[in-house]
Backbone of each chain as ProteinMPNN parsed JSONL, in Angstrom:
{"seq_chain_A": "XXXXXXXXXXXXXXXXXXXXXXXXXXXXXXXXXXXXXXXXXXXXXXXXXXXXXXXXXXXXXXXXXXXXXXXXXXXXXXXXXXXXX", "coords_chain_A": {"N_chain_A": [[21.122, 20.201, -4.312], [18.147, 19.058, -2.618], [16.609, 16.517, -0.721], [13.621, 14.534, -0.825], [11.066, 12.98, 0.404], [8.273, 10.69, -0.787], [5.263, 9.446, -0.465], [3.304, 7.231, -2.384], [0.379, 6.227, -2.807], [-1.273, 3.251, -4.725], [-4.688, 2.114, -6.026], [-7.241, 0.184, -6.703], [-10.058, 1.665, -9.022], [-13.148, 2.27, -7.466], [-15.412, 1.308, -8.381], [-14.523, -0.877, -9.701], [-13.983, -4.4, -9.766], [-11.987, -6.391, -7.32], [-10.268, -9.115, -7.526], [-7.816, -9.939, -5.58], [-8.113, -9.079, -3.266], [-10.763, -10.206, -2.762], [-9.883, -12.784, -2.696], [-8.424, -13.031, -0.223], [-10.309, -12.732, 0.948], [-12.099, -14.89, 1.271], [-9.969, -16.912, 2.162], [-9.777, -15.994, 4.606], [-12.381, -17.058, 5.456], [-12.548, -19.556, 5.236], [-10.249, -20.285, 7.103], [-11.296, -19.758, 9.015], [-11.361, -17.458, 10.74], [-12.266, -14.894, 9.973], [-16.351, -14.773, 8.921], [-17.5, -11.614, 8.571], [-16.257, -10.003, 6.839], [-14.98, -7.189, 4.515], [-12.426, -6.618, 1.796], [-10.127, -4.575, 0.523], [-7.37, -4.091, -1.573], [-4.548, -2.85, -1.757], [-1.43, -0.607, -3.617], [1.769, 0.318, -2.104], [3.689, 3.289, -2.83], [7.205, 3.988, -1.163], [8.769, 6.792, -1.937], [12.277, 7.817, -2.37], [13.129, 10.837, -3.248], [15.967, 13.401, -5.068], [16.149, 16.662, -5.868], [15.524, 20.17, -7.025], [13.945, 21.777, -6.459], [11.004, 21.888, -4.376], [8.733, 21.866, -6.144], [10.103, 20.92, -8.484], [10.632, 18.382, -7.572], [7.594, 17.258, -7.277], [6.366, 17.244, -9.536], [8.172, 15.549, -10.905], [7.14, 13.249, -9.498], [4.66, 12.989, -10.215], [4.483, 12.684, -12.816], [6.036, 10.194, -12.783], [3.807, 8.295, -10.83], [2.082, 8.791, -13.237], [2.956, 8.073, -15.685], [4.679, 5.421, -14.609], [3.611, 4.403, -12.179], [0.516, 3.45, -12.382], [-2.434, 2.353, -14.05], [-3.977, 3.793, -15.892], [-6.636, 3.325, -16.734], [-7.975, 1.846, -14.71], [-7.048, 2.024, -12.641], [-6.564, 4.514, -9.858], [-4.527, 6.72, -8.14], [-2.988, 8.705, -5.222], [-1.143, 11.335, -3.277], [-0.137, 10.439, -0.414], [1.977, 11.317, 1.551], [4.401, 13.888, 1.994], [7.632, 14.94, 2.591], [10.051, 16.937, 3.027], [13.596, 16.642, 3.622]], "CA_chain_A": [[19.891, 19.408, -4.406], [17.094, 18.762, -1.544], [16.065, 15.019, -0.714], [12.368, 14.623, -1.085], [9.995, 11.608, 0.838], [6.717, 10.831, -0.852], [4.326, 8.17, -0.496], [1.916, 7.314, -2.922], [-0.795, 4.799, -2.618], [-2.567, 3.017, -5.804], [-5.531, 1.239, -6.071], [-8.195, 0.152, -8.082], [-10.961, 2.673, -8.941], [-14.562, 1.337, -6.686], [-15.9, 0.378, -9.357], [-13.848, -2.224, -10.797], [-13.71, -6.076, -8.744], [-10.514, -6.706, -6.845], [-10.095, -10.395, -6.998], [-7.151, -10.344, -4.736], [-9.081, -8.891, -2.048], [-11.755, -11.316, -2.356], [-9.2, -14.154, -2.428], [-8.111, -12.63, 0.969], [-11.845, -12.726, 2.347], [-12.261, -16.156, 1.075], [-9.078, -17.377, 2.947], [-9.952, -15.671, 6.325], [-13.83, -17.144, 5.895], [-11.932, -20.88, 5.099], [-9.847, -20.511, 8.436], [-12.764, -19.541, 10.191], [-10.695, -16.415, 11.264], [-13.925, -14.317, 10.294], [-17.142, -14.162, 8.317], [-18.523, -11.106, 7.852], [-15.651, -8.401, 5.99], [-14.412, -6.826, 3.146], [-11.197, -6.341, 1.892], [-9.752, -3.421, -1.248], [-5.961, -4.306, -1.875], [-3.646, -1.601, -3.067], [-0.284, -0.851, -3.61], [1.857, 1.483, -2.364], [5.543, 3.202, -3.247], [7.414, 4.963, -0.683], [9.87, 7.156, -2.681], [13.378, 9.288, -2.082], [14.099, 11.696, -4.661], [16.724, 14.541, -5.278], [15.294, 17.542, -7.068], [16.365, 21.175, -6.928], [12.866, 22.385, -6.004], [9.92, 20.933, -4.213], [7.85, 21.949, -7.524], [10.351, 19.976, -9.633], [10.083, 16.919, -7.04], [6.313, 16.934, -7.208], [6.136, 17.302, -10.891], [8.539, 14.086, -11.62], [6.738, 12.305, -9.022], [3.321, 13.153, -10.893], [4.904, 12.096, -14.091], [6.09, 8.506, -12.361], [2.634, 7.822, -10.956], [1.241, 8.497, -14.129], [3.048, 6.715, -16.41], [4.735, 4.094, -14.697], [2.623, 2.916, -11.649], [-0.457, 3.037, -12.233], [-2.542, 1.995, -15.252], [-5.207, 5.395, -15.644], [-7.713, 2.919, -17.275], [-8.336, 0.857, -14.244], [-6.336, 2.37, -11.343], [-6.233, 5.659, -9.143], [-3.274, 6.969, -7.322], [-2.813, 9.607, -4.206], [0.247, 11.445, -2.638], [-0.035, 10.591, 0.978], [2.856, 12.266, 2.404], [4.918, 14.39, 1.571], [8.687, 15.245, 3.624], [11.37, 17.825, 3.051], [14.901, 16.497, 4.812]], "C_chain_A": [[19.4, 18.956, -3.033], [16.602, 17.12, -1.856], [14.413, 15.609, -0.139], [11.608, 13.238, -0.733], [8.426, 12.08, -0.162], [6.241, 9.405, -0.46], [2.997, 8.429, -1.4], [1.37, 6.236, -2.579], [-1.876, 4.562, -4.04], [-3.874, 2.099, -5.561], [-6.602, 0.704, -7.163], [-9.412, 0.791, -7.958], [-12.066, 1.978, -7.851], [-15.08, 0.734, -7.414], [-15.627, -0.97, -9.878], [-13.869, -3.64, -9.281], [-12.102, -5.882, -8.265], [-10.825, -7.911, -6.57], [-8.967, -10.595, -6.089], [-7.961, -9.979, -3.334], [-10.452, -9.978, -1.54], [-11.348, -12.721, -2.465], [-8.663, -14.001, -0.713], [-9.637, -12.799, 2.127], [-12.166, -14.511, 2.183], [-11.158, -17.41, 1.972], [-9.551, -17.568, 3.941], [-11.727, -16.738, 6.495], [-13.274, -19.152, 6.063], [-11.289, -21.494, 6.416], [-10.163, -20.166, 9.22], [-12.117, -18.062, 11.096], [-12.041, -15.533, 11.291], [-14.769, -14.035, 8.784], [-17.657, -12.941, 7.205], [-16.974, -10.142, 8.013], [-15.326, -8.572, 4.797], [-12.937, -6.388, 2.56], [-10.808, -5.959, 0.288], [-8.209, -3.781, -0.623], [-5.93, -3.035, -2.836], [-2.41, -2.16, -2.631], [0.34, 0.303, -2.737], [3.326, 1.846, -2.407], [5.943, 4.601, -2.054], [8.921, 5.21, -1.398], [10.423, 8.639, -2.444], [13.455, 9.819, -3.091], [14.848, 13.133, -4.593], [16.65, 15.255, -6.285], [15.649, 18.892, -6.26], [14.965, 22.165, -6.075], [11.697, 21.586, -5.711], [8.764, 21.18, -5.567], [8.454, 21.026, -8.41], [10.141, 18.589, -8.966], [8.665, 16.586, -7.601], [5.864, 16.598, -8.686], [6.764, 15.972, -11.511], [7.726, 13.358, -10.832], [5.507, 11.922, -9.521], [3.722, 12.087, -11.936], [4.837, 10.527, -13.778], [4.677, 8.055, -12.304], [1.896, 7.61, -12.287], [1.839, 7.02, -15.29], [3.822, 5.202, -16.275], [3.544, 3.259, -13.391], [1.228, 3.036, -11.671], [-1.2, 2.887, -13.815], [-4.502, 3.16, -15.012], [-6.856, 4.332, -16.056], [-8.447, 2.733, -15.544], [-7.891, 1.284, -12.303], [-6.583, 4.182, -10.99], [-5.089, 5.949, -8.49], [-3.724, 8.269, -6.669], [-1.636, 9.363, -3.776], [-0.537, 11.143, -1.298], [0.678, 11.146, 1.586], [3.911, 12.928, 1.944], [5.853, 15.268, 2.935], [9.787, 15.867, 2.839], [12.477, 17.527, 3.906], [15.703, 17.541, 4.459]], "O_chain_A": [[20.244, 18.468, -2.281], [16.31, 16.652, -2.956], [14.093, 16.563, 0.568], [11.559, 12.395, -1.628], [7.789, 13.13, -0.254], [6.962, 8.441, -0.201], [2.093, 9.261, -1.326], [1.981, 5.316, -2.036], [-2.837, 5.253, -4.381], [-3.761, 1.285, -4.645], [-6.568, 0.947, -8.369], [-10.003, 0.623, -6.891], [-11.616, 0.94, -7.368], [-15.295, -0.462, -7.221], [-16.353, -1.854, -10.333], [-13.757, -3.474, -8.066], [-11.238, -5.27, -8.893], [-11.536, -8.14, -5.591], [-9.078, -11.728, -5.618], [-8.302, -10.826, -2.509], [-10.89, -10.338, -0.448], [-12.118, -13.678, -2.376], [-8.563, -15.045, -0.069], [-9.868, -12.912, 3.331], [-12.449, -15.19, 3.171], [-11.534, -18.531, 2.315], [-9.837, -18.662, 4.43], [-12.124, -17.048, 7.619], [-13.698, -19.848, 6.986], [-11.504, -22.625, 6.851], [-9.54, -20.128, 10.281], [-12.636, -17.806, 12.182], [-12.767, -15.421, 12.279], [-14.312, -13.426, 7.816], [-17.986, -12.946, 6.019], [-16.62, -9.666, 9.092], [-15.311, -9.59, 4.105], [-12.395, -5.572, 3.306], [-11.013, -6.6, -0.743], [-7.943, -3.746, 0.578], [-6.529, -2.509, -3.774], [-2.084, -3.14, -1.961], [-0.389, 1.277, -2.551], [4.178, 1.009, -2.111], [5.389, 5.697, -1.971], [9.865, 4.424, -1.489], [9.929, 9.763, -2.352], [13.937, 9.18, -4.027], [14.231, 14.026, -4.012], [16.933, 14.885, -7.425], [16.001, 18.846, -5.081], [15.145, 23.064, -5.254], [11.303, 20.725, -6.498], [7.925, 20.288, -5.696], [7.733, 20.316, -9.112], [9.578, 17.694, -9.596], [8.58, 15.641, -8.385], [5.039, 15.713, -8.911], [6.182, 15.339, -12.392], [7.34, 12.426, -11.537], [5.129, 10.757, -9.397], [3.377, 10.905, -11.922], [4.003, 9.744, -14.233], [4.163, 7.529, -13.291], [1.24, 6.599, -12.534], [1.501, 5.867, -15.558], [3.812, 4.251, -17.056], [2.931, 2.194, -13.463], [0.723, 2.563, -10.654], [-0.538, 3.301, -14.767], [-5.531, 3.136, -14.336], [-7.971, 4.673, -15.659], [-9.381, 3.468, -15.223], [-8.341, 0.904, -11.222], [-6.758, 4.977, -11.914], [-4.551, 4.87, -8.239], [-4.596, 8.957, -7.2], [-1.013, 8.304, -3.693], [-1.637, 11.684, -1.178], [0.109, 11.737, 2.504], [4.523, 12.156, 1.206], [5.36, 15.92, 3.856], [10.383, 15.192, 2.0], [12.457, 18.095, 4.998], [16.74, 17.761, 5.084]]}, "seq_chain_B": "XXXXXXXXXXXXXXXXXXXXXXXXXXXXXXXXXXXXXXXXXXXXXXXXXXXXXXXXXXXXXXXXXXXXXXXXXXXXXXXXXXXXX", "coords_chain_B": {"N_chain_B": [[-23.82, -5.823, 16.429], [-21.108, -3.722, 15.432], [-19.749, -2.267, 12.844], [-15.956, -1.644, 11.816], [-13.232, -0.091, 10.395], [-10.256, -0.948, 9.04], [-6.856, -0.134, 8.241], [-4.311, -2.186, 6.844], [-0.655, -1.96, 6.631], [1.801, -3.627, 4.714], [4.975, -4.463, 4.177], [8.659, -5.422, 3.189], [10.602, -6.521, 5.151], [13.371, -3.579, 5.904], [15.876, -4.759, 5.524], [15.684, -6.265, 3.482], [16.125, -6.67, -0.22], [14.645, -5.207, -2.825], [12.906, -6.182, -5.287], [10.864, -4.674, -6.688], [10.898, -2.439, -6.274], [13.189, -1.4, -7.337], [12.857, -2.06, -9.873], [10.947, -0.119, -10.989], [12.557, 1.884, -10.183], [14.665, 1.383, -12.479], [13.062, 1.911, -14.744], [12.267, 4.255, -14.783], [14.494, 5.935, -14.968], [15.499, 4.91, -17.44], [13.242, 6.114, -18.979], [13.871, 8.597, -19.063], [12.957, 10.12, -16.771], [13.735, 10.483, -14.172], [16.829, 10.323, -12.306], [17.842, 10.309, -10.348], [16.386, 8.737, -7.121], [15.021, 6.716, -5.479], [13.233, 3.668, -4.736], [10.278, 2.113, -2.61], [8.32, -0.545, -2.383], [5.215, -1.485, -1.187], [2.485, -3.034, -0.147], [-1.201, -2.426, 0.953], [-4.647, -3.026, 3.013], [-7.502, -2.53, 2.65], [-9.934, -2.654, 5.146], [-12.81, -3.872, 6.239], [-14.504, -4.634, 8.975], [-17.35, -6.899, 10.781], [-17.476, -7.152, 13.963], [-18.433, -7.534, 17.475], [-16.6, -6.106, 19.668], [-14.31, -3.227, 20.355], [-12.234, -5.02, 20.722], [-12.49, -7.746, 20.335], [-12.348, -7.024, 17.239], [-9.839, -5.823, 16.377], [-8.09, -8.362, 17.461], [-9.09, -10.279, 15.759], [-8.302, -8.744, 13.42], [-5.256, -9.008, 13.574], [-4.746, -11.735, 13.298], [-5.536, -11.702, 11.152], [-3.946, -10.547, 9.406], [-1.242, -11.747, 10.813], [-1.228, -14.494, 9.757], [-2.329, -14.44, 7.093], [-1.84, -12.377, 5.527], [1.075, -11.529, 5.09], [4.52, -13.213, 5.146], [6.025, -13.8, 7.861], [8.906, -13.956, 7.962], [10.032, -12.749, 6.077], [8.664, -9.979, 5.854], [6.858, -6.917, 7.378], [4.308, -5.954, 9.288], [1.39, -3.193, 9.183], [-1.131, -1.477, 11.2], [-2.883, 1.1, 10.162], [-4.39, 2.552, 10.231], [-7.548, 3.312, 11.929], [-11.318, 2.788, 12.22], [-14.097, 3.498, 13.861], [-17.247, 2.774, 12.939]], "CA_chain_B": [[-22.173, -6.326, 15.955], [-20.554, -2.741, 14.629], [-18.536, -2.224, 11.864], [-15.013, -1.309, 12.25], [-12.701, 0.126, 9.415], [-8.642, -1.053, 9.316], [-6.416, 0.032, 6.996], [-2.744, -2.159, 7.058], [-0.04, -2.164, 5.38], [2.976, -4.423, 4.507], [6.119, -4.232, 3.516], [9.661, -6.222, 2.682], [11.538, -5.79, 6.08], [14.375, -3.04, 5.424], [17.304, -5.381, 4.815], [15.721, -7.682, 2.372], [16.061, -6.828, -1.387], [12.807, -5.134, -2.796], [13.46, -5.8, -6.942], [9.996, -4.373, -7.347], [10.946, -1.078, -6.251], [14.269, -1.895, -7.723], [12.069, -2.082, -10.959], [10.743, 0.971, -10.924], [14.018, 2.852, -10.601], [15.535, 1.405, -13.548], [12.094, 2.405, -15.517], [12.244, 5.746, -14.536], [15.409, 5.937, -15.676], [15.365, 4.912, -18.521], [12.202, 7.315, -19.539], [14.159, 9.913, -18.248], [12.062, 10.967, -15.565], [14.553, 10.956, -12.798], [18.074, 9.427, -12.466], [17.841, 10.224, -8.536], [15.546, 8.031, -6.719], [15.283, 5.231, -4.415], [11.896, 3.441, -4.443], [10.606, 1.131, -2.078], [7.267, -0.908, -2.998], [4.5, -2.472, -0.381], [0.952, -3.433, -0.129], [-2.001, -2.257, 1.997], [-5.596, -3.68, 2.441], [-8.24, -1.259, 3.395], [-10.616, -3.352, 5.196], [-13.847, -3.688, 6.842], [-15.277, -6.184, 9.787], [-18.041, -6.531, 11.72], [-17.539, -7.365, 15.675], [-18.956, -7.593, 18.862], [-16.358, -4.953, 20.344], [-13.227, -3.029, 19.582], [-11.054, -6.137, 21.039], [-12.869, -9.083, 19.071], [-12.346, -6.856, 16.252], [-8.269, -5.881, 16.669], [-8.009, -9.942, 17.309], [-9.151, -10.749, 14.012], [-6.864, -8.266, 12.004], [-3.893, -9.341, 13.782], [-4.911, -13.079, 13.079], [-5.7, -12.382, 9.276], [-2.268, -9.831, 9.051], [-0.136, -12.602, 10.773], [-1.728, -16.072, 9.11], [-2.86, -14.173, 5.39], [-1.253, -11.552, 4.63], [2.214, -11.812, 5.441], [5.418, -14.031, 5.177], [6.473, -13.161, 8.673], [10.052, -13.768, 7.884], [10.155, -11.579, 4.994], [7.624, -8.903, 5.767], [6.566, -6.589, 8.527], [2.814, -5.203, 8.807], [1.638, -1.862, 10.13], [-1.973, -0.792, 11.55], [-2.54, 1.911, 9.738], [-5.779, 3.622, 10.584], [-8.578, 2.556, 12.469], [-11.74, 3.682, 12.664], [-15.59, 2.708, 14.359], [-18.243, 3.241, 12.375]], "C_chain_B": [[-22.589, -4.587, 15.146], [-19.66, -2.893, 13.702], [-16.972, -1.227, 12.153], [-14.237, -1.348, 10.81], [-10.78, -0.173, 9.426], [-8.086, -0.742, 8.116], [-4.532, -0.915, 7.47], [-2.123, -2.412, 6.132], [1.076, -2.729, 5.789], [4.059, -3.859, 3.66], [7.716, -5.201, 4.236], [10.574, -5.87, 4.25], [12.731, -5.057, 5.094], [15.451, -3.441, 5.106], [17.13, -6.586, 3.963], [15.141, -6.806, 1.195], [14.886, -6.305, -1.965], [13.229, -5.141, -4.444], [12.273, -5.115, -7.241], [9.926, -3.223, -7.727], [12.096, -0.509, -7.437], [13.609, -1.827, -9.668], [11.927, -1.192, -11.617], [11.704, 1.997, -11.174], [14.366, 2.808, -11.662], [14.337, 2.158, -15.224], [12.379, 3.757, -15.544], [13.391, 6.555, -14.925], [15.284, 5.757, -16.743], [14.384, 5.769, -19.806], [12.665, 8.071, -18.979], [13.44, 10.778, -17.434], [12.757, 11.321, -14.336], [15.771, 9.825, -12.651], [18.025, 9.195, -10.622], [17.435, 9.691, -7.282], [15.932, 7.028, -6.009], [13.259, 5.357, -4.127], [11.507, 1.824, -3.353], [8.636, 0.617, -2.212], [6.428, -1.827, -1.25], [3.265, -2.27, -0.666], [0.425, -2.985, 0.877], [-3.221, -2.842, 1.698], [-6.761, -2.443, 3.355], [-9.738, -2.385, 3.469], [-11.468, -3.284, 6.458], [-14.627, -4.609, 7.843], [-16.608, -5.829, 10.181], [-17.823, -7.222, 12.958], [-18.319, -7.308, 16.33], [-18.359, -5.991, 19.659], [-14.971, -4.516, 19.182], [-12.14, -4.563, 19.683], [-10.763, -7.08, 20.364], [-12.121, -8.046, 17.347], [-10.641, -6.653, 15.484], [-7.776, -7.545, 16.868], [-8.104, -10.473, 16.524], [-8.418, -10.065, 13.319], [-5.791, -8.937, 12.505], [-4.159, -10.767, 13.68], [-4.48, -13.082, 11.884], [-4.229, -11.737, 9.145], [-1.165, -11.189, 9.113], [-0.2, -14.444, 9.954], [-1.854, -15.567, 7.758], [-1.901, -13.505, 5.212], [0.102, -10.83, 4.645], [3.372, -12.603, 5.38], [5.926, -13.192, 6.753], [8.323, -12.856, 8.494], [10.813, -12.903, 7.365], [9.752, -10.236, 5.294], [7.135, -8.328, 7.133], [4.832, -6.154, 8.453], [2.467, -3.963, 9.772], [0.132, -1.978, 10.824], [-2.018, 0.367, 11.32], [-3.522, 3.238, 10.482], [-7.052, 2.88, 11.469], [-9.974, 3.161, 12.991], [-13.523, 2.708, 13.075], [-16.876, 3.39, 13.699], [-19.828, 3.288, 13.369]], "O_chain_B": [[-23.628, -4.228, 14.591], [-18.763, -3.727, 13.831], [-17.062, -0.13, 12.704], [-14.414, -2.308, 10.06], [-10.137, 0.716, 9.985], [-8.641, -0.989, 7.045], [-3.723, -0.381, 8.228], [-2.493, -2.895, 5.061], [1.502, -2.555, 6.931], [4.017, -3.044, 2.739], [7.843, -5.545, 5.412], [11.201, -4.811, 4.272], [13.083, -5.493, 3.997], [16.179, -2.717, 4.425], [17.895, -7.521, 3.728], [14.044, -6.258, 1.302], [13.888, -6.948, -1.641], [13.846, -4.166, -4.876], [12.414, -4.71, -8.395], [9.396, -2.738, -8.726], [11.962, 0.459, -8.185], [14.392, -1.419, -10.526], [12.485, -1.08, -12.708], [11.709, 2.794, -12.112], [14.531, 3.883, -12.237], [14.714, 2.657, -16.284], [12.777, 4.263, -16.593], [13.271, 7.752, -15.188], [14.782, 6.739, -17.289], [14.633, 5.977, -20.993], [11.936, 8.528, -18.098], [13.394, 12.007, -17.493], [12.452, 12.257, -13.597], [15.596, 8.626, -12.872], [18.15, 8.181, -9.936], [18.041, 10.095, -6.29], [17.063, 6.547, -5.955], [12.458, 6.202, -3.726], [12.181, 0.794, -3.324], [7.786, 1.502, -2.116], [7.04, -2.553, -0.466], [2.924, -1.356, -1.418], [1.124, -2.941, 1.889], [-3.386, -3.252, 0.549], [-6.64, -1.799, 4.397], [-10.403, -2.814, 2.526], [-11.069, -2.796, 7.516], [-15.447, -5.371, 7.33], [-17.054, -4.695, 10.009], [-18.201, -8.373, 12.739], [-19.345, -6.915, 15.775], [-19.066, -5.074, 20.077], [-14.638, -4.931, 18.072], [-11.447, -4.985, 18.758], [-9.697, -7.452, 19.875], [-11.443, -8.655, 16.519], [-10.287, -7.144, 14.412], [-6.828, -7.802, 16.125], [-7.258, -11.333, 16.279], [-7.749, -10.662, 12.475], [-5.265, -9.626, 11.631], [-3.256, -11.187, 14.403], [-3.617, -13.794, 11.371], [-3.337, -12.492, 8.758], [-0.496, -11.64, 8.184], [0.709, -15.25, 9.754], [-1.396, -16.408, 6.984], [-0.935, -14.042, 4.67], [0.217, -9.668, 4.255], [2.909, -13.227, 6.335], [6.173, -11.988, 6.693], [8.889, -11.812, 8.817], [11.843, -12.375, 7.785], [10.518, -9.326, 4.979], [6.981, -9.139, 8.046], [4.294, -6.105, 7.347], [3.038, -3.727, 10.836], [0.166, -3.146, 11.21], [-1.324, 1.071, 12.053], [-3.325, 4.337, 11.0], [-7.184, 1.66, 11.378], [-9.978, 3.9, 13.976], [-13.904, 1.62, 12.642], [-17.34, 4.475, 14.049], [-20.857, 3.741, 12.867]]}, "name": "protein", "num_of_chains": 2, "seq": "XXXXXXXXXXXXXXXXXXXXXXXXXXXXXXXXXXXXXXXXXXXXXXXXXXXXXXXXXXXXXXXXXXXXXXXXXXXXXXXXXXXXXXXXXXXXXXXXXXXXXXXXXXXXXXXXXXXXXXXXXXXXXXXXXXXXXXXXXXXXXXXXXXXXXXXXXXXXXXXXXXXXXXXXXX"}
């Protein structure tokens, strides 16, 4: 078995409000840090796994994203990186 | 004043405890998706200013990173991307 890096990154679709993000702009505008930005909160998972083939890695890692981190209604997910040790 | 794009991200320094990721594993397990794994969980904020220059504008993330969005003790933060619109 081959060890396998990924990184995914979730977030919430554009559409939808992120109140943590706009509790984060509301902070910075409170401690006068600054005005005028915007701020999208995500998540993201960096994960080892041992799998016999980079097709079977990619395929459980699909699976995870889907059904445990992210919620399809409301959320998106992307691999960002992807490492063969 | 230009706009300037940051993307950073956080995460649990490496010798403190992450149950979130820790979470995850035992899920994934348990739905038999993968017994093999090691996950490790952090946050990013994909965010937008407007400035004067690049300097003013790098001065304010590293304000809001180390005062908002951080426990320094706990947590490290990255600079992820950066870009000038």
């Amino acid at each position: 078995m081959k060890e396998f890096i990924f990184k995914i990154s979730t977030k919430l679709k554009d559409e939808i409000k992120d109140p943590e993000g706009e509790v984060v702009e509301k902070i910075a505008q409170r401690l006068d840090i600054c005005k005028n930005f915007k701020v999208k909160k995500g998540k993201f998972y960096e994960i080892s796994i041992l799998a016999n083939s980079k097709k079977e890695a990619c395929e459980k890692i699909e699976e995870l994203a889907q059904k445990i981190l992210i919620n399809p209604v409301v959320e998106v997910y992307k691999i960002e990186n992807f490492e063969e040790l």
